[in-house]
C-alpha positions as CSV (number, residue, x, y, z in Angstrom):
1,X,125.8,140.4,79.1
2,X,126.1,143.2,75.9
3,X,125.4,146.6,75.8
4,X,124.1,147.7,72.3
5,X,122.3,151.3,71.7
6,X,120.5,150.3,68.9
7,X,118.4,153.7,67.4
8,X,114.9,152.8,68.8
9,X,112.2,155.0,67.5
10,X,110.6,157.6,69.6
11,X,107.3,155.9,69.3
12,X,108.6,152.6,71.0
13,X,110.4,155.0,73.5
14,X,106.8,156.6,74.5
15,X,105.3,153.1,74.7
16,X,108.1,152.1,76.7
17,X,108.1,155.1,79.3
18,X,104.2,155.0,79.4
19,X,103.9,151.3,80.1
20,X,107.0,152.0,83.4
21,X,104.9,155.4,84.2
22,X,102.2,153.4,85.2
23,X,104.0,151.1,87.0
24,X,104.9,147.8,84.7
25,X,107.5,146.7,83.7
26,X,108.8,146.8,79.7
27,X,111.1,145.8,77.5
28,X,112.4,145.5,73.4
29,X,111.8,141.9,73.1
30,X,112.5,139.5,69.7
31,X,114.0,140.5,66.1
32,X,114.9,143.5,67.3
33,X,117.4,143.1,69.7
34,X,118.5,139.8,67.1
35,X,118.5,142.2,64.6
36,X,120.4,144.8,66.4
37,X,123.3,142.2,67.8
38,X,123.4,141.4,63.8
39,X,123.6,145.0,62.7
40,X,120.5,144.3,60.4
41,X,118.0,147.0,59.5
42,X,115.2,146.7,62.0
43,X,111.7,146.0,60.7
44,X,109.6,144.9,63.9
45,X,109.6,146.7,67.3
46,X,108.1,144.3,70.0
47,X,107.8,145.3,73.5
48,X,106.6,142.9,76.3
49,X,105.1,144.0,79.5
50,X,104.1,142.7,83.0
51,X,100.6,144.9,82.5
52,X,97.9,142.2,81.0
53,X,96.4,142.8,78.4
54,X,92.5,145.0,79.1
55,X,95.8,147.5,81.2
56,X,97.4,148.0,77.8
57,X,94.1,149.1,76.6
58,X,93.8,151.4,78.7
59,X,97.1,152.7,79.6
60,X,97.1,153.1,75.3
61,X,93.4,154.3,75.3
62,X,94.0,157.0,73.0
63,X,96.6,155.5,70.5
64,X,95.1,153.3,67.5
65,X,95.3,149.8,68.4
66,X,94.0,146.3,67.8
67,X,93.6,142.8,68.7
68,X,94.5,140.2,66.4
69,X,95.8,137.9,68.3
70,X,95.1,136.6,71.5
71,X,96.6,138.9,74.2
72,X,98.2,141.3,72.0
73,X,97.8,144.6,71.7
74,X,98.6,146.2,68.3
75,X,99.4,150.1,68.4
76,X,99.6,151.8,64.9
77,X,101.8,155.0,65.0
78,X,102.6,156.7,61.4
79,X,101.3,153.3,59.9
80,X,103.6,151.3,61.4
81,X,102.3,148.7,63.5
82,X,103.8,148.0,67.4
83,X,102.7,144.9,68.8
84,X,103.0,145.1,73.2
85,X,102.5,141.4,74.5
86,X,101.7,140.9,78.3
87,X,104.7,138.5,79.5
88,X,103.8,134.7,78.6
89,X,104.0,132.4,81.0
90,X,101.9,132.2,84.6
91,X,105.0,133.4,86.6
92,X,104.2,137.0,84.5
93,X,107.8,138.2,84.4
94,X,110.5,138.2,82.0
95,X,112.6,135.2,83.2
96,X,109.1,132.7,81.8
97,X,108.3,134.9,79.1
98,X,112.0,134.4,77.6
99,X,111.6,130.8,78.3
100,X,108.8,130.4,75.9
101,X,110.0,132.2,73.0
102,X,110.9,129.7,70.2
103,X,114.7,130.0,69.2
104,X,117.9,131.5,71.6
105,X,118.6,134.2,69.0
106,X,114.6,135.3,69.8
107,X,115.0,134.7,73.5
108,X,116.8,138.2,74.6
109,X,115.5,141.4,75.7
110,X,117.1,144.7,75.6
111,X,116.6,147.3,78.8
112,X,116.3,150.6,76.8
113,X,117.8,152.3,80.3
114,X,120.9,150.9,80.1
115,X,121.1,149.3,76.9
116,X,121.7,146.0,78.7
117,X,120.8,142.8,76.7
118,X,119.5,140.8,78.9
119,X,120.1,137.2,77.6
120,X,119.3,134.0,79.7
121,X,119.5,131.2,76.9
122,X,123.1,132.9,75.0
123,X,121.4,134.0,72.2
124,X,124.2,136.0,71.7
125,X,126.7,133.1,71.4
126,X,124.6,131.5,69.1
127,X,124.4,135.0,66.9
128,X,128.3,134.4,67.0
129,X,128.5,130.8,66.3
130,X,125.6,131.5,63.0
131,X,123.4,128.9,64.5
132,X,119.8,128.3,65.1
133,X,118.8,126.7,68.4
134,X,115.4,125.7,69.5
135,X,114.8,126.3,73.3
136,X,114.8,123.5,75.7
137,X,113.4,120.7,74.2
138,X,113.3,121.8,70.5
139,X,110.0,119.2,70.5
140,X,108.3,121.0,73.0
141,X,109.0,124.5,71.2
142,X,107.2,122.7,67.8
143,X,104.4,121.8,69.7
144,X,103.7,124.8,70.8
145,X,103.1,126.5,67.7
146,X,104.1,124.0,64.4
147,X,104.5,126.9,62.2
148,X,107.9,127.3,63.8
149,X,108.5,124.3,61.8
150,X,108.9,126.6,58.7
151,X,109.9,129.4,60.7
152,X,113.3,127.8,61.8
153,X,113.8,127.0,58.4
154,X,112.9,130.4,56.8
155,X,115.4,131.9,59.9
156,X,117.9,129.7,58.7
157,X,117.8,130.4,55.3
158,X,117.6,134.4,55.3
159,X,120.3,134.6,58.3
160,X,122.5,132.0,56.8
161,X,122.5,130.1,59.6
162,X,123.3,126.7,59.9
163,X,120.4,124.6,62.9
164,X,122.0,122.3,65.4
165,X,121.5,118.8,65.2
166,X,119.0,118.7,67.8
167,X,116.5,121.1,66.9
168,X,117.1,119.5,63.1
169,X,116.0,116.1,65.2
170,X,112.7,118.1,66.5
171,X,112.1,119.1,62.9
172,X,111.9,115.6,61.7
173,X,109.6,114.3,65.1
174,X,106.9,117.1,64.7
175,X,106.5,117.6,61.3
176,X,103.2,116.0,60.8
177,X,102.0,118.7,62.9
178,X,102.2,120.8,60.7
179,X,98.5,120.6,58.7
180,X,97.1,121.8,62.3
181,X,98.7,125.5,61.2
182,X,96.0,127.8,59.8
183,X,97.1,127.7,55.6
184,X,97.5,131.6,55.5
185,X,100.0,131.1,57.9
186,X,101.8,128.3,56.3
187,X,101.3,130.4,53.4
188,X,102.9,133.6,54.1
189,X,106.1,131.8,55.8
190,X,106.3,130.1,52.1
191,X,106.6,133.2,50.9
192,X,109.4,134.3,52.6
193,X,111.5,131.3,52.4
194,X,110.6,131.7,48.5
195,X,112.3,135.1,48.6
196,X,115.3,133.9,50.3
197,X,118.6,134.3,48.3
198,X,118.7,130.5,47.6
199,X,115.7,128.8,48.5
200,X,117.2,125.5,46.9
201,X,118.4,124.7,49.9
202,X,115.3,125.3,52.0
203,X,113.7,122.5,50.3
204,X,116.3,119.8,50.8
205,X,115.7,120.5,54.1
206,X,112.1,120.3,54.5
207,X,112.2,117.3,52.2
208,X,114.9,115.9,54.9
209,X,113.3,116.7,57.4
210,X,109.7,115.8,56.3
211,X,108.1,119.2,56.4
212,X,107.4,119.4,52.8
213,X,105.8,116.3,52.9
214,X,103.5,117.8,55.4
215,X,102.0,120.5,53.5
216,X,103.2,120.3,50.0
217,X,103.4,116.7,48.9
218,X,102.7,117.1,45.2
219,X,106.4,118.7,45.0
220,X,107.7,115.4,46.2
221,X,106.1,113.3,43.3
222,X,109.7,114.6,41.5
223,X,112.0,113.6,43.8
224,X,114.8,111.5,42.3
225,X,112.1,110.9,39.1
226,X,114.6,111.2,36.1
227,X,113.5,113.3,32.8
228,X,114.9,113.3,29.4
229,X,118.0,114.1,27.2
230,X,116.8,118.1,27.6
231,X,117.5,118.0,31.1
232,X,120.4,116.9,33.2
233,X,118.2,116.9,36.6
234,X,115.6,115.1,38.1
235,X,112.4,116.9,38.2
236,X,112.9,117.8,42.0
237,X,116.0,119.5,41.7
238,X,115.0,121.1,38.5
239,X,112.4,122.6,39.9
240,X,114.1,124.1,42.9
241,X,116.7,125.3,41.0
242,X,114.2,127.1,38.6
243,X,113.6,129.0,42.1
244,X,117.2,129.5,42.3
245,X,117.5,131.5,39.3
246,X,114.4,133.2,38.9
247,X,114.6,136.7,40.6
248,X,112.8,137.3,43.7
249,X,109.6,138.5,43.0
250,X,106.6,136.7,44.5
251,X,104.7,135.6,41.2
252,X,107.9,134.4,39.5
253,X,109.1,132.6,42.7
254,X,105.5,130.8,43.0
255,X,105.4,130.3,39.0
256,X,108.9,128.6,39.0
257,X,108.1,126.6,42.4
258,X,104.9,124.6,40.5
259,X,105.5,125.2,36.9
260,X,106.6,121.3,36.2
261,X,104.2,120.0,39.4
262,X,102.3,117.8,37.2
263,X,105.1,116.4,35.2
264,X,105.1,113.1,37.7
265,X,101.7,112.5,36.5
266,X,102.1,113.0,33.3
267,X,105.3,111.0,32.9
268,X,105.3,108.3,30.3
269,X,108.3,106.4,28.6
270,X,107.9,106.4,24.8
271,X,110.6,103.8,23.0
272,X,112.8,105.1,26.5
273,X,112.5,108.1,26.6
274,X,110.6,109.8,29.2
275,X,107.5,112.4,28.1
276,X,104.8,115.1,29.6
277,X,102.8,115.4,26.9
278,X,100.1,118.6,28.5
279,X,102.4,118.6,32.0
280,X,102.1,122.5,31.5
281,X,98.1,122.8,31.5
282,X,97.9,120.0,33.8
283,X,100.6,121.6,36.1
284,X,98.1,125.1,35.5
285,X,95.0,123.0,37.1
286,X,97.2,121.8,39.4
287,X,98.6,125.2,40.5
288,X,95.6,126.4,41.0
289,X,94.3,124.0,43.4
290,X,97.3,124.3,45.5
291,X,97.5,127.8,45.7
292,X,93.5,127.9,46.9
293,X,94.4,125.4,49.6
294,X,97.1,127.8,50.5
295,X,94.7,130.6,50.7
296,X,96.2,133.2,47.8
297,X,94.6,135.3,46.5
298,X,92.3,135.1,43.3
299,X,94.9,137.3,41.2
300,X,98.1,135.4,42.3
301,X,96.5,132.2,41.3
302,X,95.5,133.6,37.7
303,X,99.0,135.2,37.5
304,X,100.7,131.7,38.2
305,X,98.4,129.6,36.6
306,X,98.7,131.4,33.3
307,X,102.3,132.0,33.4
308,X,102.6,128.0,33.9
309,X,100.0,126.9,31.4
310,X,102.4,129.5,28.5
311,X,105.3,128.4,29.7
312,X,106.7,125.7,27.0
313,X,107.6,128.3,24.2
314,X,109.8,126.4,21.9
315,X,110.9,129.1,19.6
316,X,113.4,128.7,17.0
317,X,114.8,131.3,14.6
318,X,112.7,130.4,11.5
319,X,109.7,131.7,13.8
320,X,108.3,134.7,11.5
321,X,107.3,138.0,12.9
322,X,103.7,137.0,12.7
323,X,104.6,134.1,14.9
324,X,105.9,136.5,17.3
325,X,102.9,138.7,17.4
326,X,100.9,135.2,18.3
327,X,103.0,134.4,21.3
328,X,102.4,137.8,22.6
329,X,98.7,137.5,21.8
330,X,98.5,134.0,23.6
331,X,100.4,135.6,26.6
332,X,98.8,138.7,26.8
333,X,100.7,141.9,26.3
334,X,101.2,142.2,30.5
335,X,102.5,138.8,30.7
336,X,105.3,138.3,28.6
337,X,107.9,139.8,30.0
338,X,107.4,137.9,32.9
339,X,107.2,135.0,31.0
340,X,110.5,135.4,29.3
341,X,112.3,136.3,32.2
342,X,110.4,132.6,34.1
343,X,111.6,130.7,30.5
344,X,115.4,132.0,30.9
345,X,115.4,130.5,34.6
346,X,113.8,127.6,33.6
347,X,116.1,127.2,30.7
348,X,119.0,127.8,32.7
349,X,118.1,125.1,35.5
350,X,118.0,122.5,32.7
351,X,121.7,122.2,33.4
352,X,122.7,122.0,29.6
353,X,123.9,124.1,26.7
354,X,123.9,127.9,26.3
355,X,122.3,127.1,22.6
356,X,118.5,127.7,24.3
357,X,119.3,131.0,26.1
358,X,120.9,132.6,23.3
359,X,117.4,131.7,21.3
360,X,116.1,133.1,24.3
361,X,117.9,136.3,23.7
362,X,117.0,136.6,20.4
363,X,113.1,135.8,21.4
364,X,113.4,138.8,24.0
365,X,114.7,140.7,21.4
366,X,111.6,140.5,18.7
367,X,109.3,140.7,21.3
368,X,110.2,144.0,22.3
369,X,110.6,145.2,19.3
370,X,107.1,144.1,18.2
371,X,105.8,146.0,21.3
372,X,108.2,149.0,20.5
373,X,106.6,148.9,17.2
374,X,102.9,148.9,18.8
375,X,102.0,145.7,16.6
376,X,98.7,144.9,16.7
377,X,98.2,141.9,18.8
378,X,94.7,142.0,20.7
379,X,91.2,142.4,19.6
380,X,91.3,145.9,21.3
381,X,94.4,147.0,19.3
382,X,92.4,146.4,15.7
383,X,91.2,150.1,14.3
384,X,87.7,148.9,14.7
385,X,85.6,147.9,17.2
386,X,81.9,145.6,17.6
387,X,80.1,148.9,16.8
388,X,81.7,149.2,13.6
389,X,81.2,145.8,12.5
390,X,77.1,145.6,13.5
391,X,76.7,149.4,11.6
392,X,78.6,147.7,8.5
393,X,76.6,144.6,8.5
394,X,73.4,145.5,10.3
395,X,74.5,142.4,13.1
396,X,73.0,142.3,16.8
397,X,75.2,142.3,19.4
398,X,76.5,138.9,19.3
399,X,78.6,135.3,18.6
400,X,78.8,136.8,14.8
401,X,80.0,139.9,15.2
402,X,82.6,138.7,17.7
403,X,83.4,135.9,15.2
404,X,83.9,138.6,12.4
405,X,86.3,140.3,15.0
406,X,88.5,137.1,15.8
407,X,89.1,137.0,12.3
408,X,89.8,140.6,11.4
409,X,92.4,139.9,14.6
410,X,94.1,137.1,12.6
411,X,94.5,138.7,9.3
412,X,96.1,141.5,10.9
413,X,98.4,139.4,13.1
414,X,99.6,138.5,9.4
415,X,99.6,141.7,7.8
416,X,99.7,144.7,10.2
417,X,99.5,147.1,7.4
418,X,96.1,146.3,7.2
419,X,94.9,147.7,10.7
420,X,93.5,150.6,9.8
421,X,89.8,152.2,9.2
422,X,89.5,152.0,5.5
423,X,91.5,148.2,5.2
424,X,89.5,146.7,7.9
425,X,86.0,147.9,6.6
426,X,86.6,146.9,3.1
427,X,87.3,143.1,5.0
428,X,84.3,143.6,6.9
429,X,82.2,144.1,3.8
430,X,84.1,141.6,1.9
431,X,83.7,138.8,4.5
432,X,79.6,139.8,4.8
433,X,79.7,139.1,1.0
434,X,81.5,136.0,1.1
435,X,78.9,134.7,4.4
């Protein structure tokens, strides 16, 4: 057995010494003594305990604390949360609750009194060997809770470890389980496979294995479909790739997982060659309806869905500056950063040319220098407002006066010389005279 003296906090220490004080037993359970064997930064302190659950209570009666899940207690120090878990199993000791833990590398506990891992299922040979082993019968395990479905995979993927061909086998035979999982839990361990380094290779798995299938089967209506002479992959593996090169941040990673979702079903061959005419406002409606199923939140799903339904930019040099200030109206001023950095991801998993990404650049480059320039491209950037326009033409509030402002919006996309007080009143008047 090892000996590791990882730094445990002094809060996990009091919970520790309390809990033995009053006569149970305790120990670091989980990640943390994983985490530790790995020399990883430690983010979750888990202690389990012979004491059942109303003892905790009590014994922690004047710490915050909650109860989220069944039989856990939830102890917040500094605003970090401790979660103490009475021993699982009816035997109530160590030995049972070990054996029901999901993978060997989660299986070990640490002894905070003599820094002895104590380590029934060699967790720590597995940590060694880089692989991911179900306990037991890796079958059993997925039963128990089928979000370890995409657990093992997630643990795979931001470990780097490779799962043995049994638990891969479990993977395959209790997948369809996996629609019993509450969605926000299915939801948040997409997340985190979406931040991985390479989450490419996440999905080839969950494809293999039939997990995707089980709760995202729209991203499967691309596998092995061919597209066109712009793209070298199918629209599977351009997809995932997009994913690939995207960086890491939670909108982007969601925008570039379902930004061509819809292309399967708008996929039609025109004298042979393959089209998806509206796949990006399609693939928006689509989004949408995914991500509610998934339970995100209202903003995420506007974030995506808009970033999706703007994505297909197809700029060229001859664009004028006018054109520019369009595309940044259409996006919205707080989008299009994000959508230029989505469009260089999804340019670069097309597999092809450079030619695209150096428009790209140059794209990026007017753009911010339109914004640098404070260009007028919203209705709220024009140097007059509804009040102006209804004490000019003696309007209500109303369709008219917001019509007079769309326009006012255009003509100083155009020209923005004219957005000032004196230009923009003498259009006002001018188009009252003209009406």
């Amino acid at each position: 057995m090892a000996r590791i003296t990882p730094d445990i906090p002094g809060f996990v220490a009091f919970v520790i010494e309390r809990l033995k004080a009053a006569g149970h037993e305790a120990y670091v359970v989980g990640g943390a003594v994983r985490d530790a064997l790995l020399k990883r930064p430690i983010m979750d302190w888990d202690v389990a305990t012979s004491a059942p659950a109303d003892r905790i209570k009590a014994i922690f009666h004047d710490q915050r604390q909650f109860t989220l899940r069944h039989d856990t207690v939830t102890l917040v120090h500094s605003g970090a949360h401790f979660e103490v878990t009475p021993f699982r199993g009816v035997e109530n000791d160590l030995a049972s609750d070990l054996s029901r833990r999901d993978f060997t590398i989660n299986a070990m506990a640490l002894d905070p009194d003599g820094s002895q891992v104590i380590d029934p299922f060699h967790g720590e040979s597995d940590i060694q060997q880089r692989v991911l082993r179900a306990i037991g019968n890796p079958e059993d395990r997925f039963r128990e809770d089928p979000l370890r479905l995409l657990r093992c995979v997630r643990l795979a993927a931001e470990l780097r470890f490779r799962i043995d061909s049994d638990t891969v086998k479990g993977l395959g035979a209790t997948a369809f389980l996996l629609p019993s999982v509450a969605p926000e839990r299915i939801r948040d361990e997409l997340m985190k496979i979406l931040m991985t380094q390479r989450p490419s290779r996440s999905f080839y798995l969950m494809v293999r294995t039939g997990i995707l299938k089980a709760f995202l089967p729209e991203l499967l209506e691309g596998y092995l479909k061919r597209q066109n002479h712009h793209h070298r992959h199918t629209i599977f593996r351009h997809i995932v790739l997009t994913i690939d090169h995207v960086r890491p941040d939670p909108v982007l990673r969601l925008t570039a997982l379902l930004h061509d979702i819809a292309k399967p079903r708008t996929r039609v061959q025109i004298r042979g060659t393959w089209r998806f005419y509206g796949h990006e406002e399609e693939g928006a409606i689509l989004a949408g309806d995914i991500l509610s199923r998934l339970r995100f939140n209202s903003e995420a799903i506007q974030r995506v869905a808009h970033l999706i339904r703007y994505h297909m930019i197809g700029y060229d040099s001859e664009w004028t500056d006018a054109a520019i200030r369009r595309l940044i109206q259409r996006a919205g001023i707080e989008y299009i950063h994000d959508l230029l950095q989505f469009r260089r991801a999804d340019l670069l998993a097309h597999g092809l040319t450079d030619q695209d990404l150096a428009l790209t650049n140059e794209l990026e480059a007017r753009v911010s220098d339109q914004i640098r320039r404070a260009a007028p491209t919203r209705r709220e950037d024009l140097a007059v407002d509804g009040d102006t326009v209804m004490e000019i033409t003696g309007l209500p509030s109303g369709p008219e006066v917001g019509r007079i402002l769309r326009d006012l919006n255009e003509k100083v996309l155009d020209h923005p010389e004219l957005n000032n007080r004196d230009d923009l009143t003498a259009l006002i008047r001018l188009m009252q005279t003209s009406a």
